[in-house]
C-alpha positions in Angstrom: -166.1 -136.1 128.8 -166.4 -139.1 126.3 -163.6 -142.3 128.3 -164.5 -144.5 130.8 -162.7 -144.5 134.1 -161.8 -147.8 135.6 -160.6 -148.2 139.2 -159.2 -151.2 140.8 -156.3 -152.0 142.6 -155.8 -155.4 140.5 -153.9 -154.5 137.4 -154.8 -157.8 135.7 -158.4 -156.8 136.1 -158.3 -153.2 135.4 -156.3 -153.6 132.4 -158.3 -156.8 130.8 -161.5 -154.5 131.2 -159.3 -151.4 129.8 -158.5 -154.1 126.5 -161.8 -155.2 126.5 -163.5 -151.8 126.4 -160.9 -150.7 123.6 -161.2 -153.6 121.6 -165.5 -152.5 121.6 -164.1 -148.7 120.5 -164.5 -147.3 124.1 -161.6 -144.8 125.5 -160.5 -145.6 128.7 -158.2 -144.5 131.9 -156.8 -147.0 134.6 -156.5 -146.0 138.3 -155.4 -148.3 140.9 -156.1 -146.6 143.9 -158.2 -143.5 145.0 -155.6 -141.1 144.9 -155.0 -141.9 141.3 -158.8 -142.2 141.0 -159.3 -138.7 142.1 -156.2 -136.6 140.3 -158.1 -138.2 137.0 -161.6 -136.8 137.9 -159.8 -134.0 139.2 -158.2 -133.2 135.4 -161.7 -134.4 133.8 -165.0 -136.0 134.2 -165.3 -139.1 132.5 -168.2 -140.4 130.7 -168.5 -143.5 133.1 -166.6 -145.3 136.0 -166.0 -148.6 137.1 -164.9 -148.7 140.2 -163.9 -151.6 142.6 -165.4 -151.5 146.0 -162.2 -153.3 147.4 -159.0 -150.9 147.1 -156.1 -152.0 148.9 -153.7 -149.9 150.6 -155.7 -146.9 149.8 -157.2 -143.7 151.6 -160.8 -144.1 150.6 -162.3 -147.4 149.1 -165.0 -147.3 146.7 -168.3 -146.7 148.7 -166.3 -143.5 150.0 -165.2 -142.6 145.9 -168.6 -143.4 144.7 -170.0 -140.6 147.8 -167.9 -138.0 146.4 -168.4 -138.8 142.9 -172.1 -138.7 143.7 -171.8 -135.4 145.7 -169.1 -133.6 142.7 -170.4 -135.0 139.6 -173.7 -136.4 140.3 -174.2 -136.8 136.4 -171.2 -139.5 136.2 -172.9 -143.2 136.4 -171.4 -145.0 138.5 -170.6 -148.7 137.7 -169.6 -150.6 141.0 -167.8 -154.2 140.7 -166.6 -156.5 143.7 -164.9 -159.8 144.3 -166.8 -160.1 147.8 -170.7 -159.4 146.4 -173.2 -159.5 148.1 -176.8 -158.2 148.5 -175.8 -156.0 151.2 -172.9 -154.1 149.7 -175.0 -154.1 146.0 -178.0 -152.6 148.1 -175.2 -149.6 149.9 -174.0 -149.1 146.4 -177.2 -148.6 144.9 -178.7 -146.4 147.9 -175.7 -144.3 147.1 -176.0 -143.2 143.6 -174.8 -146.4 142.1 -176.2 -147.5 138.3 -175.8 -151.1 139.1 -173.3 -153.4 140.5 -171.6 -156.9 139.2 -169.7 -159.3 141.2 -166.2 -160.4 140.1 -166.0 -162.9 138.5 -167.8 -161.4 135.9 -169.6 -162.2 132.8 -167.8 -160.2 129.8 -171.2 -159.8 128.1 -173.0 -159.3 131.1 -170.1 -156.3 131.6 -170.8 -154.7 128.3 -174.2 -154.9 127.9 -174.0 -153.1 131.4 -171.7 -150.2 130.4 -173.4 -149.4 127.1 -176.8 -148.8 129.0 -174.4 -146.5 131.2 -173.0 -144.8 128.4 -176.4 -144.3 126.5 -177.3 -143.1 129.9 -174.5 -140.4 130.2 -175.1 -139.5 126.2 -178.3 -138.6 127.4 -178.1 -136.8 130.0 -175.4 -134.6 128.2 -177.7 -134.2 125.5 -180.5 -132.9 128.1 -178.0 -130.3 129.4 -177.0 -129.3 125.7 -180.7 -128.5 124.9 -181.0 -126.7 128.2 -177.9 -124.7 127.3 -179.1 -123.6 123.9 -182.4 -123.1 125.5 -180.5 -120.7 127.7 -178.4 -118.7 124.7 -182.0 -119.1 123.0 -183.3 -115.8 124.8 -182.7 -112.8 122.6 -182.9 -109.2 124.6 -184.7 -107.1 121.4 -184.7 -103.4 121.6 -184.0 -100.0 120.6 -185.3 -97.4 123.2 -183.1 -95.5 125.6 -185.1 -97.5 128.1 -183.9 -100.9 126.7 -180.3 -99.5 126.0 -179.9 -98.3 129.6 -180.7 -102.1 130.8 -178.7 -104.1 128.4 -175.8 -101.9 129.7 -176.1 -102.7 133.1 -176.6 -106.7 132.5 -173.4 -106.4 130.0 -171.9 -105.3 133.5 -172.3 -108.1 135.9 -172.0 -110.8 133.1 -168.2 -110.7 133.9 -168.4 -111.0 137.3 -170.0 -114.0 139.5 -172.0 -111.2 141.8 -175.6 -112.3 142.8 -178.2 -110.1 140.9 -181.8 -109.4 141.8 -183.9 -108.1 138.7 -186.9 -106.2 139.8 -189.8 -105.4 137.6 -193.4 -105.8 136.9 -195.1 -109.4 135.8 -194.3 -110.1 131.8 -191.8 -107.2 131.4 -188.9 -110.1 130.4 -186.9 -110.5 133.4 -186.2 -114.1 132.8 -185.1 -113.7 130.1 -182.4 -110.5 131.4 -181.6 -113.7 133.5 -181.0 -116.2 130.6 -178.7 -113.3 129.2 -176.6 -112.5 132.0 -176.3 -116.6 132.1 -175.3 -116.9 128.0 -172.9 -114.0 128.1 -170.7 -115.5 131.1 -168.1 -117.8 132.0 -170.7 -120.7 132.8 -172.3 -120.1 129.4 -171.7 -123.6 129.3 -172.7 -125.2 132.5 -176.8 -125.5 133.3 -179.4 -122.8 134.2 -181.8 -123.9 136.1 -184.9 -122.1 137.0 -186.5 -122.6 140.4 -190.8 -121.6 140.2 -190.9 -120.0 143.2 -194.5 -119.2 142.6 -195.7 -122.7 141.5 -194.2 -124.7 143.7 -196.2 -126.4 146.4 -194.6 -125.3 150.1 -194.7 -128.8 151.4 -192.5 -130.3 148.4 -190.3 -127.1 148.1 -187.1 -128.3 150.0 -186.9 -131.7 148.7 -187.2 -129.8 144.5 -184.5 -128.1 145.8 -181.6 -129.9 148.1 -183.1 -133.2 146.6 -184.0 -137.0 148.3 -182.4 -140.0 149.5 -184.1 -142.8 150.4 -183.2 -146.6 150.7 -186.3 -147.5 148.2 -185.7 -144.9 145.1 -181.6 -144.0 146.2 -179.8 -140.5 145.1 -182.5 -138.1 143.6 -181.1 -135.1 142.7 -182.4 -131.4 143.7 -182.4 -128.3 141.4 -179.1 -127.0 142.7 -177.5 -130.0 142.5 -178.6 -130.1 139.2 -177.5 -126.2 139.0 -173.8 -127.0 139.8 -171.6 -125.0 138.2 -173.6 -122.9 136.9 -176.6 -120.2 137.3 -179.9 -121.2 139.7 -182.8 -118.8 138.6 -184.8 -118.0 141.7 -188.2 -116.9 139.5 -190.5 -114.4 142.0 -188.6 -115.1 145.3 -191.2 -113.3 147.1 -193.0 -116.1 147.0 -190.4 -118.8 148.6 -192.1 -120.0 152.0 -190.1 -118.4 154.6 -189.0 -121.8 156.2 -186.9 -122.3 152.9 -185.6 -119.0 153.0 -183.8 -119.8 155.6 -182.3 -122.8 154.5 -181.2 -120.9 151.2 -179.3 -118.6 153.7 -177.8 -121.3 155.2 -176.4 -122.7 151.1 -175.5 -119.1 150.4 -172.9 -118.9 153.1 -171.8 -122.7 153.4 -171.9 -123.6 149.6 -173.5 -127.0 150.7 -176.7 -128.7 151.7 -177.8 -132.2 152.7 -180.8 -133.6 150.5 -183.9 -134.6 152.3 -183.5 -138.0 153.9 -179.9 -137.9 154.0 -177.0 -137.4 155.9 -173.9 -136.1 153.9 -172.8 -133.1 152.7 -173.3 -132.2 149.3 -171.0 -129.3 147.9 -172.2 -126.9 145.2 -170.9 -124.2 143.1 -173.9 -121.5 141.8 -174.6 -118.4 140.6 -177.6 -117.0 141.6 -180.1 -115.2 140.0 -183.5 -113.7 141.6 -186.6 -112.0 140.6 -189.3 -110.6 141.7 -192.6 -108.3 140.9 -193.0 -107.4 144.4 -191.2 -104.7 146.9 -189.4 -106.8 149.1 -188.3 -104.0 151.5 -192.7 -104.3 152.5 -192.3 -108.0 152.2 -189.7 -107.8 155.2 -191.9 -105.3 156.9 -195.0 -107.8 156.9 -192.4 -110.4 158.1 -192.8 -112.7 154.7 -189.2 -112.0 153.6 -185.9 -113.1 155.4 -184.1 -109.5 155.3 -180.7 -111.4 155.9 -181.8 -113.6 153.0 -182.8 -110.3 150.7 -179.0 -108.8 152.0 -177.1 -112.0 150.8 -179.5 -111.7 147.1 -180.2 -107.9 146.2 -176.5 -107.9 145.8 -176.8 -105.7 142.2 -180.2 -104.9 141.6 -181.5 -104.3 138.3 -185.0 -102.9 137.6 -186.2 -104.4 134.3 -188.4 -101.9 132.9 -192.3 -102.3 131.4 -193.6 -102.0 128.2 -194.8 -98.8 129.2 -191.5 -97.3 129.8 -190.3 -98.4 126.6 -192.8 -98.2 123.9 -190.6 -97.3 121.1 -189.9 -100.9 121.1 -193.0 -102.2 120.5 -193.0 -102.6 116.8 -189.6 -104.3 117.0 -190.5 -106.8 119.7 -194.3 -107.2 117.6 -191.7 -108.2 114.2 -189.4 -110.5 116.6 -192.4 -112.0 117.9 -193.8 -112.8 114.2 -190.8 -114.0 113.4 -190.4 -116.6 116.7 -194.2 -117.9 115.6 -193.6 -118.6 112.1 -189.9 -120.4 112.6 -191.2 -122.3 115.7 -194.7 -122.8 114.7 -194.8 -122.3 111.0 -197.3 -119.5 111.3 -197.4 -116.8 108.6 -194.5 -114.3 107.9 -197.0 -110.8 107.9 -195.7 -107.1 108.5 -197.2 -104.8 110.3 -199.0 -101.4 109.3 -198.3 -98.3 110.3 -202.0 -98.1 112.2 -201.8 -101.1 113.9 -198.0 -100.1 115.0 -199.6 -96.7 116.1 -202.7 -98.8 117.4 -199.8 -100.9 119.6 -198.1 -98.1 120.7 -200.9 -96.4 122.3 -202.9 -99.6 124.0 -202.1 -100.2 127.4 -200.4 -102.6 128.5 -200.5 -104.5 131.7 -198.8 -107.7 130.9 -196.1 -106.0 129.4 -193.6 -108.1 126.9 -195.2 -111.1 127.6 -199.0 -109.6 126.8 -197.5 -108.5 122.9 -196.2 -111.5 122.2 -199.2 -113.5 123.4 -201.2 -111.1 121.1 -199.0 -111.2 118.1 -199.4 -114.9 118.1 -203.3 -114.7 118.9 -203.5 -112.3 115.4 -201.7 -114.9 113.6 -203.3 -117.5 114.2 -207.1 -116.4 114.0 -205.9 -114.0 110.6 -206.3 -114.9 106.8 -202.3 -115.6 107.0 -201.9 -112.8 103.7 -200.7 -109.4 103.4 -200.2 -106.8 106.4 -201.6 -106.7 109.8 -203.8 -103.8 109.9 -205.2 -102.1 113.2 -208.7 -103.6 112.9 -207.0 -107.3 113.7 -205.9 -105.5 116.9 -208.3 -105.3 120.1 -209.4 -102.1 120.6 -209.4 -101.5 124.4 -208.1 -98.3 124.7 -210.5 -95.9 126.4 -211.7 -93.9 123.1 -211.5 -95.5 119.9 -213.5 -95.3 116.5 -216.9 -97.0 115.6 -218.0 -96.2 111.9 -216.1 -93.2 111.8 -217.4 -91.9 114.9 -214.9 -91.1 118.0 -216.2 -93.1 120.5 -216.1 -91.0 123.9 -214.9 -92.3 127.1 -215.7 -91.5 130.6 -216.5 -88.2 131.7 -215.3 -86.7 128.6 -218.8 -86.1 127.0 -219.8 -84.7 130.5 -217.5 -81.6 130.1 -218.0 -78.2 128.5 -216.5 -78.0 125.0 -213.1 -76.0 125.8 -212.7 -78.1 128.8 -213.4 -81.5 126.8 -211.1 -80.3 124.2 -208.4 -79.7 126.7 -208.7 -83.1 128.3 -208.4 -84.7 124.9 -205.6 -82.6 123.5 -203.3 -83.1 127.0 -204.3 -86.8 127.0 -203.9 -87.4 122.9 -200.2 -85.8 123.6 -199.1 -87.7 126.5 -199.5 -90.8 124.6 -197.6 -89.7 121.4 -194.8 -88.5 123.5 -194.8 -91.1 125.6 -195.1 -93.6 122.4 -192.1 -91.9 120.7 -190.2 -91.9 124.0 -190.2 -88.4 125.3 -188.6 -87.4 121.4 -190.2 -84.1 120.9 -189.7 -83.8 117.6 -190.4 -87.0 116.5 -193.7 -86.1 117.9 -194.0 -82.9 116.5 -193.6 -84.5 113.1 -196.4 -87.2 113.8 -198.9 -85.0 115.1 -198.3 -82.2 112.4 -196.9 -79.3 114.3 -193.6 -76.7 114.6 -191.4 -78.6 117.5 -192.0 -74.8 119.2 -195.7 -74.8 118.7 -195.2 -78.5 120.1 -193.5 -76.7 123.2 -195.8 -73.9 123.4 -199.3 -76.0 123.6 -197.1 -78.9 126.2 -196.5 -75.7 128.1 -200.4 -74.3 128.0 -201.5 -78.0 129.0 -199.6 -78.5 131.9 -197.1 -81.5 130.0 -193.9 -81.6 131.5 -191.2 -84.5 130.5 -188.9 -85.9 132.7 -186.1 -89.2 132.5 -186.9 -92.2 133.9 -185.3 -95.6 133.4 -182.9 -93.9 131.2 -186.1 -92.7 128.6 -188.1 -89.5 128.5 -191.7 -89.5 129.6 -194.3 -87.3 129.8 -196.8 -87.0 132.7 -199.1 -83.8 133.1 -197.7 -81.0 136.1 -199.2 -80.7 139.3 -200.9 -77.7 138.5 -202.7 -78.6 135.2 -203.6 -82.4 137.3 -204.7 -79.9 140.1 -207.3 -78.0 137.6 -208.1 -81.0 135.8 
């Protein structure tokens, strides 16, 4: 996509601007009527066209090219030339998507001072998609857990197909970027990703962000899924769509096309879509805030993204990804971690999930001395007991209990977490906490600890009984 297209049905005058545009180091193509025109954007998108408004003997004349043009490839600029100017055909041009118009007969300078504003234009604009592509390919999925393993499985799965996929999960837990990855590992690795805010966008301006505007004062504005053809539109917490838009994302879903706000014509797009969303949508049709048609035509593969919870072995992979994302995109220092604060990390809680570490790990780096490793007491402590001076600080009701009671609460609580830390691996547990794996077995068993899968991990979770007594 690097030639300039030039359509008019006047040889003399397509070729003299074809010998013009080669003699300034441009690469060109001639058409000489719409037919022509459109086999050549048909085989590829060129940089640029100039088109004639005129075209004799020929199906559709320019106004109706520039439409489709406009409508298929709205990132083509559009250069519109005419024998029979005037303001009222420069103002139609314009009004439909036009960069600018020049009457025949026409100033060479004028001409190429014209197309290499277009050009730089187009270079642009390709550039902005390249950077939004890399952006896309950017998004690494880091893990080791079963957990983690069991997810990247399923996205490797639908990357090869064009199915929609709705990726469920809780706030921070990295289901955009499951979304880039399905995106970077697919046939329109290449083509854009665009992400639609469901959450941040204000109701009233929601349709015209998305299907776009015309008007006769500002022209063609393009909408996210215009600006998402041919490749993946990211719909990020759909829940949150107003429901008057739902139903007009139904309506792209099964046509493929849409007509921007303002306007009148059709415009044609080819998508992917992608959704997410924190909420349980099955309740959200219940209350009557989601379209169930809409969540039928979306929740086409579902894929629940799991929490930090679910897979804490990661955590001290993700904290050294994160260090390393700070210090190459913000030069902050290149520290390890302890094995405290890594045992610190694995046992905090986490309600922001992924997106809580990494706003952490950055937070440590940039309030610590920058040398050696980062140790626990860099960390927050906010976990219900922690030390103070050596002392174990007690939490809650614990220093309310008899002894043997006390010291069963502790010992069944201290345990969950180290199983649940090392991901349900008994012995791996065993060995951290100093006991036989059948001691290990025997004391789980006294406490009321039972282990069970869940998103394709072990966890631990105390049995109805010993909850019961507890």
């Amino acid at each position: 996509m690097s030639d300039i297209l030039i359509v008019d049905d006047e040889r003399d005058i397509r070729e003299l601007i074809g010998d013009i545009l080669e003699d300034e180091g441009f690469t060109t193509r001639l058409a000489g009527g719409s037919d022509e025109c459109m086999a050549a954007l048909n085989d590829e998108p060129p940089a640029l066209m100039i088109l004639d408004i005129w075209l004799k003997d020929s199906r559709m004349d320019g106004i109706d090219i520039l439409k489709t043009v406009k409508r298929d490839n709205p990132g083509i600029p559009v250069v519109i030339i005419s024998g029979h100017g005037n303001i009222e055909i420069a103002v139609a041009a314009i009004k439909q998507g036009a960069y600018d118009f020049i009457e025949k007969p026409f100033n060479i300078d004028q001409l190429l001072v014209v197309i290499r504003r277009a050009m730089e234009t187009s270079r642009l604009r390709r550039e902005n998609q390249q950077l939004k592509r890399k952006e896309s390919t950017a998004a690494e999925m880091v893990g080791e857990s079963a957990a983690f393993r069991a997810l990247l499985g399923q996205l490797d799965k639908v990357t090869k197909s064009n199915g929609r996929v709705m990726l469920t999960g809780p706030a921070g837990s990295g289901k955009e970027v499951a979304a880039r990855y399905i995106h970077a590992h697919s046939a329109r690795a290449e083509a854009p990703f665009i992400t639609v805010n469901c959450a941040s966008i204000e109701p009233e301006t929601m349709e015209e962000v998305l299907f776009g505007r015309e008007s006769a004062e500002r022209g063609v504005e393009a909408g996210l899924l215009e600006q998402a053809h041919g490749g993946v539109i990211y719909f990020d917490e759909v829940a949150d769509m107003p429901l008057g838009t739902q139903s007009k994302i139904l309506r792209v879903l099964v046509d493929q096309q849409f007509t921007r706000v303002g306007g009148t014509d059709k415009v044609r797009v080819d998508l992917r879509v992608i959704s997410s969303t924190n909420r349980n949508l099955e309740e959200e049709i219940e209350a009557e805030r989601f379209r169930q048609e809409l969540y039928h035509r979306l929740n086409v593969v579902p894929i629940a993204v799991p929490s930090l919870e679910e897979r804490r072995e990661d955590i001290p992979v993700l904290a050294q990804y994160f260090i390393k994302v700070c210090h190459d995109t913000q030069g902050l220092p290149m520290r390890s971690l302890s094995d405290e604060a890594v045992a610190l990390m694995q046992t905090m809680t986490w309600p922001g999930n992924v997106r809580q570490l990494k706003n952490l790990i950055e937070r440590v780096l940039i309030l610590g001395d920058g040398t050696g490793e980062i140790d626990a007491h860099e960390l927050p402590q906010d976990a219900p007991a922690g030390q103070e001076e050596g002392r174990v600080v007690l939490a809650g009701t614990l220093a309310t209990l008899p002894l043997r009671e006390a010291r069963e609460a502790f010992e069944r609580e201290y345990l969950l977490t180290q199983i649940n830390r090392f991901g349900g691996n008994i012995s791996r547990t065993a060995s951290f906490v100093g006991m036989e794996r059948s001691a290990l077995h025997r004391k789980l068993k006294s406490l009321g600890v039972v282990t069970s899968s869940k998103s394709g991990a072990r966890v631990a979770r105390v049995g109805e009984t010993a909850a019961q007594a507890g």
